[in-house]
Every structure is written in structure tokens, then in C-alpha cells.
RODO-2510 file (C-alpha; in nm, 4 decimals, decimal comma):
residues 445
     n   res          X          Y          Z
     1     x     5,0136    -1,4661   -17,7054
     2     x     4,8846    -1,5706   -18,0334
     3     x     4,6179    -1,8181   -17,8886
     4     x     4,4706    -1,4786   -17,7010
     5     x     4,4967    -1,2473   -17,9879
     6     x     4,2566    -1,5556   -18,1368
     7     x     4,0307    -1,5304   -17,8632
     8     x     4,0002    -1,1506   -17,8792
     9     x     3,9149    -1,1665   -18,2741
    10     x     3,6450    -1,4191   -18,1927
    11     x     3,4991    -1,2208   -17,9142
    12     x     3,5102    -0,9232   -18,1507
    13     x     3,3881    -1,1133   -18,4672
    14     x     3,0582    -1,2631   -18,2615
    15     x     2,9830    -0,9502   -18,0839
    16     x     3,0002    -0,7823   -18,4486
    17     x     2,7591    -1,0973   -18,5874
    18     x     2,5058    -1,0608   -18,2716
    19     x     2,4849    -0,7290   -18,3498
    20     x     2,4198    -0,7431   -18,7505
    21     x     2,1569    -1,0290   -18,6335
    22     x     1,9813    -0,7932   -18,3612
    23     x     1,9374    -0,5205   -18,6558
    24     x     1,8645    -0,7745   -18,8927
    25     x     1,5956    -0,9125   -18,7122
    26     x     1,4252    -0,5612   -18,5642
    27     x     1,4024    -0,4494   -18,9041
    28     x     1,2902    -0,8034   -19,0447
    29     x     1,0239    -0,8031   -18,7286
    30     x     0,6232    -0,8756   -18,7799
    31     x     0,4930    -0,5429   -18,6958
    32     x     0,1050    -0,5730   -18,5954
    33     x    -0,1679    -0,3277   -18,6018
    34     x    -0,1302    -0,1997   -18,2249
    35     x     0,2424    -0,2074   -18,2682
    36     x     0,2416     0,0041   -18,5609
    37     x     0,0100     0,2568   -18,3697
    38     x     0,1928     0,2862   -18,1015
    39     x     0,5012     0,3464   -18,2706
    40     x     0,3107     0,6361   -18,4911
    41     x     0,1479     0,8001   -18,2008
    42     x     0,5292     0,8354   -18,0420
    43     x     0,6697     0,9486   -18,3445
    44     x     0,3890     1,1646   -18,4566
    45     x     0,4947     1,5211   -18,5430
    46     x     0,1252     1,6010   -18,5082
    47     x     0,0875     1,4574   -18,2129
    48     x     0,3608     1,6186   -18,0986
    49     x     0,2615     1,9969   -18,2257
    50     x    -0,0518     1,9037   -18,0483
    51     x     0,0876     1,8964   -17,7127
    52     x     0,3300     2,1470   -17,7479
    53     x     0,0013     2,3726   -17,7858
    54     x    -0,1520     2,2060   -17,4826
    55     x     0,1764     2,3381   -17,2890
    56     x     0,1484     2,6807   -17,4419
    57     x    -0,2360     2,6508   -17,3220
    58     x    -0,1233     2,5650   -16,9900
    59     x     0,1127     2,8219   -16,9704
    60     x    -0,1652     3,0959   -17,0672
    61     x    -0,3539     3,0005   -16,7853
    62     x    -0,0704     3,0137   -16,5300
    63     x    -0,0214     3,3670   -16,7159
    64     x    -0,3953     3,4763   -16,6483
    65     x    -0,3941     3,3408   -16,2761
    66     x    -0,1308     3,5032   -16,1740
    67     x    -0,3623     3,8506   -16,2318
    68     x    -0,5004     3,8091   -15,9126
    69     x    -0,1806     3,8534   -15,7514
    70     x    -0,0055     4,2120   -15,6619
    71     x     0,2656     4,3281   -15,8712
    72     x     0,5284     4,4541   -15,7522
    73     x     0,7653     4,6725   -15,9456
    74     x     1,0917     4,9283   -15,9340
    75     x     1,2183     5,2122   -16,1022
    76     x     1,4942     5,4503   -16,0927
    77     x     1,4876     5,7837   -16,2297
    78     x     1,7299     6,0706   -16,2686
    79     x     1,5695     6,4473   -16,3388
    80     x     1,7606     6,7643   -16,3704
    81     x     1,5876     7,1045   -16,3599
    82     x     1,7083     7,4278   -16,5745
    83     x     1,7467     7,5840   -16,1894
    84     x     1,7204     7,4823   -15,8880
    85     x     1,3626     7,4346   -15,7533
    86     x     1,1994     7,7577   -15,5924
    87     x     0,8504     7,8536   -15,4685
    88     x     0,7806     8,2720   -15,5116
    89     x     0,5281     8,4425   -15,2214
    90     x     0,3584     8,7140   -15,4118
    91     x     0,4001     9,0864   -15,2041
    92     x     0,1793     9,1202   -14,9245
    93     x     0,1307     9,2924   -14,5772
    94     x     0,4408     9,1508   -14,4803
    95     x     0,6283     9,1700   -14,7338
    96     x     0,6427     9,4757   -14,9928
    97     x     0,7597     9,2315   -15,2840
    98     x     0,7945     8,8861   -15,3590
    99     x     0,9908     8,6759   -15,2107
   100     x     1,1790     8,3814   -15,3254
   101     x     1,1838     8,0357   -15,1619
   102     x     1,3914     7,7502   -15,2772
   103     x     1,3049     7,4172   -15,2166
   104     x     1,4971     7,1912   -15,4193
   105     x     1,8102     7,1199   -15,5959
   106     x     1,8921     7,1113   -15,9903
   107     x     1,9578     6,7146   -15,9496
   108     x     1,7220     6,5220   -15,8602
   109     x     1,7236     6,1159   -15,7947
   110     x     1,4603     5,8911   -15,7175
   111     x     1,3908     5,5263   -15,6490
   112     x     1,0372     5,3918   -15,6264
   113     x     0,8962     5,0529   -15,5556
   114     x     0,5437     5,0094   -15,5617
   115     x     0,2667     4,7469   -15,5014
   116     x    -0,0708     4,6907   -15,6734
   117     x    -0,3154     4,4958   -15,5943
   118     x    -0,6280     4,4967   -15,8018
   119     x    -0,9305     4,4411   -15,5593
   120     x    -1,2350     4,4921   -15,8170
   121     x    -1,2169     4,4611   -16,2106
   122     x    -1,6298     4,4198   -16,2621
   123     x    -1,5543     4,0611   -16,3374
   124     x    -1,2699     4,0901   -16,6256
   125     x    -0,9998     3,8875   -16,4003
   126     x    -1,2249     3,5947   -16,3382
   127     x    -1,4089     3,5540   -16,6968
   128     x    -1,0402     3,5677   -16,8529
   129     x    -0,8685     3,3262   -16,6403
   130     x    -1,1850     3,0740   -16,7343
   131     x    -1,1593     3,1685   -17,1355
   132     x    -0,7502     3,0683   -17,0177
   133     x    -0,8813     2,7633   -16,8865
   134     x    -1,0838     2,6770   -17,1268
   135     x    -0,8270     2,7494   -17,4136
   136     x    -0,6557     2,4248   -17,2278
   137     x    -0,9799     2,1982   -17,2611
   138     x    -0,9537     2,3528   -17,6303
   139     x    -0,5712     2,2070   -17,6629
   140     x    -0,6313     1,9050   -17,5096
   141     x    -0,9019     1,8417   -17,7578
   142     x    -0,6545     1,9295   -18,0401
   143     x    -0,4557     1,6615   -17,9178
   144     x    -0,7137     1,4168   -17,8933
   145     x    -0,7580     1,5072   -18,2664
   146     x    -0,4347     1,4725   -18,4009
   147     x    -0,3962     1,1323   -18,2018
   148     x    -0,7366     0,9720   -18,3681
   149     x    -0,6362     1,1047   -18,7135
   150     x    -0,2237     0,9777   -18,6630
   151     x    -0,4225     0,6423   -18,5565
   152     x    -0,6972     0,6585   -18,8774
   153     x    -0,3994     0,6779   -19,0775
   154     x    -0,1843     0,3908   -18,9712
   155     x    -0,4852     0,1670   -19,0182
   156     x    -0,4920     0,2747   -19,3687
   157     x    -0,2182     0,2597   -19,4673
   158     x    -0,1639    -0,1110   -19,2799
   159     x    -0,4220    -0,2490   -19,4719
   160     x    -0,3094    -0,1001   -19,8287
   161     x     0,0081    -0,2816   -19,7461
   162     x    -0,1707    -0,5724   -19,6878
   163     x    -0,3501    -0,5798   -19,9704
   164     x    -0,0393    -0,4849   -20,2008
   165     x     0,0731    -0,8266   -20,1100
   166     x    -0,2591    -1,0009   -20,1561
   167     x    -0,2537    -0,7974   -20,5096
   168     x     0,1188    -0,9246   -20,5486
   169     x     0,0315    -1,2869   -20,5018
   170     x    -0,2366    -1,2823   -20,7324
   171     x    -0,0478    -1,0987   -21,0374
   172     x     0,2333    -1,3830   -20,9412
   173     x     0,0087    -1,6892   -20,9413
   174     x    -0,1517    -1,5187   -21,2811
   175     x     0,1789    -1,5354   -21,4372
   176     x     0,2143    -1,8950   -21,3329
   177     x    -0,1028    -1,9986   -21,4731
   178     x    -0,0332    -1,8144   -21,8190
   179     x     0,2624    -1,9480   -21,8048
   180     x     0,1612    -2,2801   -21,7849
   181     x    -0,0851    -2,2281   -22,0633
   182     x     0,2335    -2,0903   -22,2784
   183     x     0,3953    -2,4431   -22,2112
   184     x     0,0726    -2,6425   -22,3203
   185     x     0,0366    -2,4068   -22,6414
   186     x     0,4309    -2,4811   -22,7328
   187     x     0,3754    -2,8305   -22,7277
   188     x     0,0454    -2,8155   -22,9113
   189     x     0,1911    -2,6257   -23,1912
   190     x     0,4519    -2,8576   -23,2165
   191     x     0,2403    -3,1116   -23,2631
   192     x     0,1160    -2,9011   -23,5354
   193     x    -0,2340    -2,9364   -23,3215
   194     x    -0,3117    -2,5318   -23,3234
   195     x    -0,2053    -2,2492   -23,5379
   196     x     0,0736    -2,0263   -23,4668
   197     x    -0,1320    -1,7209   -23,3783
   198     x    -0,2882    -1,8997   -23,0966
   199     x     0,0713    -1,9288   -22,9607
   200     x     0,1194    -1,5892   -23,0106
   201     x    -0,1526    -1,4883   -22,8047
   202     x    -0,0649    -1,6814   -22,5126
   203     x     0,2994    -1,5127   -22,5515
   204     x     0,0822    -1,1673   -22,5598
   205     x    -0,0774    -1,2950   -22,2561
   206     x     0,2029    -1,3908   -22,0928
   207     x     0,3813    -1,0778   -22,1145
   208     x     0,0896    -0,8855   -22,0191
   209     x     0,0698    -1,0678   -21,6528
   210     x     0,4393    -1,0301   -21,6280
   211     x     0,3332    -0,6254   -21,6559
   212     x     0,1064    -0,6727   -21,4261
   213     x     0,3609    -0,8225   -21,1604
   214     x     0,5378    -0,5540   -21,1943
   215     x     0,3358    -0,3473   -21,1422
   216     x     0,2191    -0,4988   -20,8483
   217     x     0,5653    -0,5158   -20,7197
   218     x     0,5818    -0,1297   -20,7688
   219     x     0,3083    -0,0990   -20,5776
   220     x     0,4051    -0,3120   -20,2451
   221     x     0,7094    -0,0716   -20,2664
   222     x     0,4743     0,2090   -20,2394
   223     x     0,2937     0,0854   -19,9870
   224     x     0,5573     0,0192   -19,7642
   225     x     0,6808     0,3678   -19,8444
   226     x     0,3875     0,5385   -19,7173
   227     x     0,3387     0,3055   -19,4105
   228     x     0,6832     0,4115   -19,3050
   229     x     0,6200     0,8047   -19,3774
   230     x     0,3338     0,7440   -19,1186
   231     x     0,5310     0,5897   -18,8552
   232     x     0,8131     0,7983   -18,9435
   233     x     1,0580     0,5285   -19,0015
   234     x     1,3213     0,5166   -19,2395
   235     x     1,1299     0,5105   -19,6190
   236     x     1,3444     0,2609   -19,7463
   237     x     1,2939    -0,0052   -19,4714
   238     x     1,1178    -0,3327   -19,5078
   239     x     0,7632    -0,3405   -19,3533
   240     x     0,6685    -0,7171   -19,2173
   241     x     0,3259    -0,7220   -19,0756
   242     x     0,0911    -0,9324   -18,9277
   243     x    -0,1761    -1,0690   -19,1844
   244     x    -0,4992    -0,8841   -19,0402
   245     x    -0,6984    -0,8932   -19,3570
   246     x    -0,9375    -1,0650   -19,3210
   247     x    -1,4056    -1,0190   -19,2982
   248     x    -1,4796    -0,9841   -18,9321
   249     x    -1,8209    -0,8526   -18,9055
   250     x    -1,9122    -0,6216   -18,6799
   251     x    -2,2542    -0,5532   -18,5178
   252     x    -2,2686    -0,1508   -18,5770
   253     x    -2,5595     0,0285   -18,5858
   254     x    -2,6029     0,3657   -18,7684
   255     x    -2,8108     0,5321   -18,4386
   256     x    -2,5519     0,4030   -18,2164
   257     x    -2,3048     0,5165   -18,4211
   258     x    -2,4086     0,9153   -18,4497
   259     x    -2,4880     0,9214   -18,0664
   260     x    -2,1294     0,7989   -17,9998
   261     x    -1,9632     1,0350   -18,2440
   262     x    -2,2261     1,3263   -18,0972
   263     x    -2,0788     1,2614   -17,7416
   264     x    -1,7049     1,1360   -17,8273
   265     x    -1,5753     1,3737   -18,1238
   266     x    -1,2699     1,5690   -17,9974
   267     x    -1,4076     1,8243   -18,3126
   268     x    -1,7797     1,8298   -18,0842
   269     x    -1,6247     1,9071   -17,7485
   270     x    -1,4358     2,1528   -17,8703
   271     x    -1,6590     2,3656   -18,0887
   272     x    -1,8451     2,3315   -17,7260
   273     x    -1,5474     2,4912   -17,5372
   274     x    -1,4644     2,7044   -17,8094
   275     x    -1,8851     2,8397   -17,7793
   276     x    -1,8193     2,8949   -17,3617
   277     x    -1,5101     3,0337   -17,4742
   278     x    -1,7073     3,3461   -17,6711
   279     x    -1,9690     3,3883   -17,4165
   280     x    -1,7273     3,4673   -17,1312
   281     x    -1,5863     3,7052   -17,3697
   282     x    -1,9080     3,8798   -17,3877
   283     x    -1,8289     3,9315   -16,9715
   284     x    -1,5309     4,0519   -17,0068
   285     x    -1,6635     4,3438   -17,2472
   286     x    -1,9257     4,3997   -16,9623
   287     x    -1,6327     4,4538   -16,6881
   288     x    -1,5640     4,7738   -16,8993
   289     x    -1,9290     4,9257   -16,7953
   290     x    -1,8022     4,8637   -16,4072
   291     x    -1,5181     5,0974   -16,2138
   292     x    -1,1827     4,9213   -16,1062
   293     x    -1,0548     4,9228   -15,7519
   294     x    -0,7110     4,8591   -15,6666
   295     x    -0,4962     4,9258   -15,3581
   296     x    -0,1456     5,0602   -15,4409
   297     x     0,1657     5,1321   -15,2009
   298     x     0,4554     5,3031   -15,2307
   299     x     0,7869     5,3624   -15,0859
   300     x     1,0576     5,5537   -15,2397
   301     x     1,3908     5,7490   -15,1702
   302     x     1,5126     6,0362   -15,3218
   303     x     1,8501     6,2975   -15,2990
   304     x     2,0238     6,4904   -15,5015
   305     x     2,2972     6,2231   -15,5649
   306     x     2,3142     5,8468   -15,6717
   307     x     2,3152     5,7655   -15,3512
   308     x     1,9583     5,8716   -15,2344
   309     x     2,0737     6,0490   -14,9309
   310     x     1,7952     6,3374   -14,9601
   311     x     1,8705     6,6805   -15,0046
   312     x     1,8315     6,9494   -14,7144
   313     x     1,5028     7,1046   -14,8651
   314     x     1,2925     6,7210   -14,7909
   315     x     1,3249     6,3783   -14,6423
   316     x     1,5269     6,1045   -14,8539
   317     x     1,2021     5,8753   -14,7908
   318     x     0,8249     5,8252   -14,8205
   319     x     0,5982     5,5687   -14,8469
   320     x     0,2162     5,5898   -14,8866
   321     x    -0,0631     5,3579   -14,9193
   322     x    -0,3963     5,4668   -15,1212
   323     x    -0,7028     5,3238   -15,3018
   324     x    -0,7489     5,3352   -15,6765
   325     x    -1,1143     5,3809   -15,8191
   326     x    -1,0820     5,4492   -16,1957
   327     x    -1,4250     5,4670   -16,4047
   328     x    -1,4278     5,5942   -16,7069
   329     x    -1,7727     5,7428   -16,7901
   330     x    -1,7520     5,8575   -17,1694
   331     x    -1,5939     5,6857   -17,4349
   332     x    -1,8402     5,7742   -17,7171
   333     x    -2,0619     5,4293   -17,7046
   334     x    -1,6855     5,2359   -17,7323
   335     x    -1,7632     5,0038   -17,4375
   336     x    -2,0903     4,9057   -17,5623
   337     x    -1,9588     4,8484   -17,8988
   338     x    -1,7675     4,6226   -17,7523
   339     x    -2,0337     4,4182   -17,6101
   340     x    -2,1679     4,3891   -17,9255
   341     x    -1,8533     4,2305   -18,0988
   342     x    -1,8167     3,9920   -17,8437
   343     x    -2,1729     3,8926   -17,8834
   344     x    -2,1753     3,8704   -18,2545
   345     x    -1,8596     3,6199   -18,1810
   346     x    -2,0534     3,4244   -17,9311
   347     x    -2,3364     3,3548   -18,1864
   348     x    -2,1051     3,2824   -18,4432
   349     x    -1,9750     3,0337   -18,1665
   350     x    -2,3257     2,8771   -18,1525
   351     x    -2,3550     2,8165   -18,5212
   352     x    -2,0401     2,6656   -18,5483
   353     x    -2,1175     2,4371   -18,2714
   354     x    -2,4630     2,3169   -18,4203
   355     x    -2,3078     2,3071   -18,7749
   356     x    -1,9989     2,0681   -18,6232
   357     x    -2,2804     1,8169   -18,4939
   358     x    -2,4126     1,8541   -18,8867
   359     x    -2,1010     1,7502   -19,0070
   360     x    -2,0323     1,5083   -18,7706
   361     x    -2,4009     1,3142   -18,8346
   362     x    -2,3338     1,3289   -19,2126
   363     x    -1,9409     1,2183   -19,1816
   364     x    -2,0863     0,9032   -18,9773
   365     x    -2,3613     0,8086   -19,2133
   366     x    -2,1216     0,7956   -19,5404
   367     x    -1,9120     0,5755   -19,3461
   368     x    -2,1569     0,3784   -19,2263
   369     x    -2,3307     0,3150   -19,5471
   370     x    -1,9498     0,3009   -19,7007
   371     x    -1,9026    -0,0129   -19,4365
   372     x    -2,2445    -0,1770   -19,5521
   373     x    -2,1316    -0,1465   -19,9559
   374     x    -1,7773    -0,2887   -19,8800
   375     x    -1,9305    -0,5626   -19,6575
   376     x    -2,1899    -0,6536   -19,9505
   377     x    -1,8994    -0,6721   -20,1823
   378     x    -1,7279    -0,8897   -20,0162
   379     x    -2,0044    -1,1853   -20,0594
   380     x    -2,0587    -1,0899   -20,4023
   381     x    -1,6431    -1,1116   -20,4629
   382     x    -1,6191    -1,4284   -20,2812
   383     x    -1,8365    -1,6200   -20,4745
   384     x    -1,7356    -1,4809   -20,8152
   385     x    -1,3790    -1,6466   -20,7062
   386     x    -1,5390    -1,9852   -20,6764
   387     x    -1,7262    -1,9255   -20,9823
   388     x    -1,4320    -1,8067   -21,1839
   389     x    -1,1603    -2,0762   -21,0573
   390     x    -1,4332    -2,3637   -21,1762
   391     x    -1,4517    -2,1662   -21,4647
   392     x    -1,0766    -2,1630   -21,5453
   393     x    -1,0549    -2,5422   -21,4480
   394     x    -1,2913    -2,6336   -21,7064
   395     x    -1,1650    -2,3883   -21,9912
   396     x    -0,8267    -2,5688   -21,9051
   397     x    -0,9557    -2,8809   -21,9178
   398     x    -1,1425    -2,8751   -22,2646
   399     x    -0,8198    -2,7142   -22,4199
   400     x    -0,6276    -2,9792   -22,3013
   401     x    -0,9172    -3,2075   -22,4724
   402     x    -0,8927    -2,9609   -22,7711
   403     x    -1,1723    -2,8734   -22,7200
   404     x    -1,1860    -2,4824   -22,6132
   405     x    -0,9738    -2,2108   -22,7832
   406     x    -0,6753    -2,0649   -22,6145
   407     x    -0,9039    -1,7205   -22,5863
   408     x    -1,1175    -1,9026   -22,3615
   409     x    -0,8478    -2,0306   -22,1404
   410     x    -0,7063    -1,7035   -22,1358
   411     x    -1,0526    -1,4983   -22,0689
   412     x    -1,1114    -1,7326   -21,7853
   413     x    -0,7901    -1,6844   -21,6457
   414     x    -0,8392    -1,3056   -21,6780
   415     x    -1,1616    -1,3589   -21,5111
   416     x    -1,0189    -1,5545   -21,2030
   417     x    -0,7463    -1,2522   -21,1629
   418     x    -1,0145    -0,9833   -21,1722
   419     x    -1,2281    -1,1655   -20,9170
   420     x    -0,9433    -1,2295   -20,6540
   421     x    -0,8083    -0,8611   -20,7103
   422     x    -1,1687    -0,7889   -20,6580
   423     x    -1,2100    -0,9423   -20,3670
   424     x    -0,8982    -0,8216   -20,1720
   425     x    -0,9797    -0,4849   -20,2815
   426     x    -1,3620    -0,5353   -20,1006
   427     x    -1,1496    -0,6560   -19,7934
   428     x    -0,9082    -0,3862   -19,7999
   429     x    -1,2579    -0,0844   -19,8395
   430     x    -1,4533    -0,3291   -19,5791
   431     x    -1,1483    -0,2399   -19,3140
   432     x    -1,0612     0,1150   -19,4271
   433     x    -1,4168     0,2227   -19,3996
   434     x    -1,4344     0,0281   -19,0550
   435     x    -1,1379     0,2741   -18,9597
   436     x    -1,2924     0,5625   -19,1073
   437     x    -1,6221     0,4966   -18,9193
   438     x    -1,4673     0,4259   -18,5887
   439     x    -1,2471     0,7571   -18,6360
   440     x    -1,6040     0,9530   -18,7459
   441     x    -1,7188     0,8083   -18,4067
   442     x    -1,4160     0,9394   -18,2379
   443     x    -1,2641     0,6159   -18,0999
   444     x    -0,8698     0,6328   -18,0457
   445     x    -0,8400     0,2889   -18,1465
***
């Protein structure tokens, strides 16, 4: 008994540590770029408003098509009269006074069910089930939207993770360097080789670069922060990703560029749609100028009870069929004032439209030239690093020969930091304006 009451305690205890070391590792995983976009785009509560509107879209359509179906409908009334129902024949040849005829009772019920179908609406039926259809062109390019901007934003804020850490590593191997300088200062002043304020500087130094880590720290944390908010994950949970950051150049051209945003913008398409949109609004203010033809039928029982039995003064059912022509002639220039609004909105439409493609043209060309400064930084970083960590080499040389100041040493040092934080920040603008461009050009990915 006891050696299975073992057994079950082990089987509980490893199931318990596979399970800590399945959460450990998903949360300790290397996320990479296309990982961490997927994950946004499914978690993405604009995405998700975004299709929720291409349903209600959808549904609006459905709604409009279903106009060119006939309704059918009920009712049930009850009417009672002050008396019963009479018709009076005035006095005549036949009759020296009036006489009285009654024809109904004081109760009267009815039931009526009735059919319409429209036949002619001078267009209206037809032009609104297209604006309905192209309200779900419109949604779908909403979506489109929110999916390139969900994916713009998970590139950014990959790549300010990434260089957090680059930005970390420096402000740590800055501290080790200083520190290292604090170390050689000691045992010169010891030595009673430099004064004491030259110690004291290094000490200044030193602190300042532990600041700086700090700092730096702070900011990883903040990184990671916002790089969860995007993906919706828990704020507090680590974020391991792939090391992406890195100069890959890429052969864009500015021409290229504003063609492929002109033809693949979600913003462009739509601003088109929304422009067909208003001029088949114009139509349906014409359909008003037109008459409207509909056939209707009708059946309905009647009595003077509940239970539609008729009465003995007329039948307890009737049915009839008819046609419907209703134009309305006058309405005081109303129709045609109509028109106009509709028109108005059209060409408001059309200047929307050419001021998207404006917008869209200058958005590309900032990026574009954004890309060419980050890429030109780059170079210019990169070889400042080579120049500054000869520099610090040779500063930390001579003071080890005595012969260069700790200011030097520490200047050059400084130097070296602001040249590698330089240069990660160049790589980190070279690949956020790379995103921004391809999401001004309207790529998903």
C-alpha cells in the first residue's frame, strides 16, 4: 500500500513539474517577427472591430436584397360603431319618405393578410442594393486597414525591443570599461602616481554609466511592455525574440514605390468605393422623379365576433388582387432638391478620392527619403564605432603609460558609447522606416 501511495505522489509530482516546464518554456520561447504578427493579427481588437463591421456590411446587403422580394404581412383589427351600420334612401316615387337600410352590425372584426410586390421603383431598389454592396467592399477595406496598421505596429515595436537590448548591452559594457578605468586610477593613486581628483572623476564617471544602465534597464522593461500591449499578452510577461536587427538593404525605388501604394492602399480603394458609393446615390434621388408600380393582394375575413364567421348583412371573406401606380407630381421642387444633395455628396466623393492619392504620394515619399537618411546613417555610425574603439584603445593605452589624463580616457570612452548607441539607433530608424514605407505602400507584411 505504501509503495503505491509512492508511485501516485511521483506520478503527481512529475505531471506537476512537466507542467511548470511547458509554461516555463512558452513564456521563455524566441518569438520571431512572423510569429509575433500572427499572434497580433489574432488578438487584434482592431482587427476584430473591423470584421465585425464587415458582418454588419454583409448583413445590410442581405437587408437591401431582400427588397425585391414580396412582403407579406397580417393584421387583426377590432372596430365598434356608435350604431349599427345603416344606409338611408332619400323619398322618392316609391317611397313618400326615407327609408332606412341596415347593413351592418355595431361589432365589427377583421383579419387581413396581404401581399406586395413592388414591380417598378424608377431604379431606387437596384442603385441601393449596389450602394449595400458596395458598403461591403467599403468594410472589407476597413479590415484590410486595421490588419496593415496591427502589422506596422508589431514591427515597431519588435525592433524598439531589439534595440533596448542592443542599448542595454552597451550601457553594461560602458560600466565595465569605467569600471575598469576606476580600478587602474585606485592603484595609480596609491602609488601616489595621480592626484586624488582624477580618482574622483573616474568615481563620477562611474556612477554616471551605472545611471545610464539603469536607465537602460528601465527602458527594455518598457519595451517589452508595449510589445505585449500590441499582441495583447499579459504586460508583465517576458518577451524573447529573435535577433532581426540587423542592415539588409533593399532595392526600393521611390516610382515603384507610389505606383504600388496608388494601386494597393486599402485607404485608395476605398475612397474609390466610397466615390461609386455617392454617385449611385445621386440614382436613387432620380427614382423619386419616376412613378412606382407594385402588385398587391389581399384576402381577409371578417364577422361580427372573434371568430370571423361574417355577419348576415356580407360574406365573412374577400380577396382581391390590384395594381399600384403611385406618382407623386408636386412636392414644391423637394425631389429635385434632392438630386442636388446627392450630387454635391458625389463631388465631395471625388475630391476626397483625388486628395487620398495626395496623401498617399506624400506619405510614401517621407518614408522613402526617411529609409535613405537611416540607411546613410548607418555607414556613417559604423565607422565612427571603429574610429572611436581605436580611439579608446589608445587613450587607455597612454594612461596606462602615464601618458594621457584620465579625462581623455573617459571622453573616449564616452565617445565609443555614443557611437554604438548611435549606431543601433540608425538600425532600429533604418527598419522602422522600412515598416513604415512598406505599410505607406500597403503591403500586409
Amino acid at each position: 500500500m505504501r509503495t503505491y501511495l509512492f508511485l501516485i505522489t511521483g506520478l503527481f509530482l512529475s505531471m506537476m513539474y512537466a507542467s511548470y516546464r511547458n509554461e516555463a518554456s512558452a513564456s521563455d520561447r524566441m518569438l520571431t517577427l512572423q510569429e509575433s504578427i500572427s499572434i497580433a493579427l489574432d488578438q487584434s481588437t482592431a482587427v476584430r472591430a473591423a470584421d465585425y463591421g464587415v458582418s454588419g456590411a454583409d448583413s445590410a446587403r442581405k437587408a437591401a436584397l431582400t427588397d425585391f422580394f414580396p412582403r407579406i404581412g397580417t393584421e387583426y383589427s377590432y372596430t365598434r360603431f356608435d350604431e349599427d351600420p345603416f344606409m338611408k334612401a332619400p323619398a322618392g316615387d316609391f317611397a313618400p319618405y326615407p327609408i332606412e337600410y341596415k347593413i351592418g352590425k355595431k361589432n365589427l372584426y377583421q383579419w387581413n393578410t396581404y401581399l406586395t410586390q413592388p414591380l417598378f421603383t424608377g431604379g431606387a431598389l437596384v442603385s441601393s442594393y449596389q450602394i449595400a454592396k458596395l458598403g461591403v467592399d467599403i468594410a472589407h477595406k476597413g479590415l484590410d486597414r486595421a490588419r496593415q496598421d496591427t502589422v506596422a505596429a508589431v514591427k515597431e515595436a519588435y525592433f524598439t525591443i531589439l534595440k533596448a537590448g542592443k542599448l542595454k548591452a552597451v550601457a553594461m559594457q560602458a560600466v565595465e570599461q569605467v569600471q575598469s578605468h576606476v580600478e587602474v586610477a585606485q592603484a595609480f593613486y596609491e602609488e601616489e602616481m595621480i592626484p586624488r581628483n582624477d580618482l574622483l572623476e573616474a568615481g563620477v564617471r562611474s556612477a554616471q554609466v551605472k545611471q545610464d544602465l539603469i536607465q537602460a534597464e528601465n527602458g527594455v522593461a518598457i519595451a517589452q511592455a508595449q510589445f505585449n500591449t500590441v499582441l495583447r499578452r499579459d504586460v508583465n510577461e517576458p518577451a524573447v525574440l529573435e535577433d532581426i536587427l540587423a542592415y539588409q538593404p533593399e532595392p526600393f525605388s521611390l516610382e515603384v514605390c507610389q505606383q504600388e501604394a496608388l494601386e494597393r492602399r486599402p485607404e485608395m480603394k476605398e475612397a474609390a468605393l466610397q466615390l461609386e458609393q455617392a454617385r449611385k446615390g445621386v440614382n436613387v434621388a432620380r427614382s423619386n422623379y419616376f412613378p412606382s408600380v407594385s402588385a398587391v393582394a389581399n384576402y381577409q375575413k371578417m364577422g361580427d365576433s372573434g371568430s370571423l364567421n361574417g355577419n348576415p348583412y356580407e360574406d365573412d371573406e374577400t380577396w382581391t388582387v390590384a395594381m399600384v401606380c403611385r406618382w407623386e407630381l408636386w412636392e414644391w421642387g423637394k425631389r429635385s432638391y434632392q438630386v442636388s444633395a446627392r450630387k454635391a455628396l458625389a463631388a465631395q466623393a471625388e475630391e476626397h478620392h483625388k486628395q487620398t492619392g495626395d496623401t498617399i504620394a506624400l506619405e510614401v515619399k517621407e518614408a522613402f527619403l526617411n529609409l535613405q537618411e537611416s540607411e546613410k546613417n548607418i555607414f556613417v555610425a559604423r565607422t565612427a564605432i571603429t574610429q572611436a574603439e581605436e580611439n579608446f584603445r589608445l587613450n587607455k593605452e597612454l594612461y596606462n603609460e602615464q601618458m594621457a589624463t584620465t579625462t581623455e580616457v573617459l571622453d573616449a570612452q564616452t565617445l565609443l558609447t555614443q557611437s554604438q548607441n548611435n549606431y543601433y539607433n540608425a538600425l532600429n530608424d533604418y527598419h522602422i522606416a522600412k515598416a513604415r514605407l512598406e505599410r505607406a505602400m500597403g503591403k500586409d507584411a
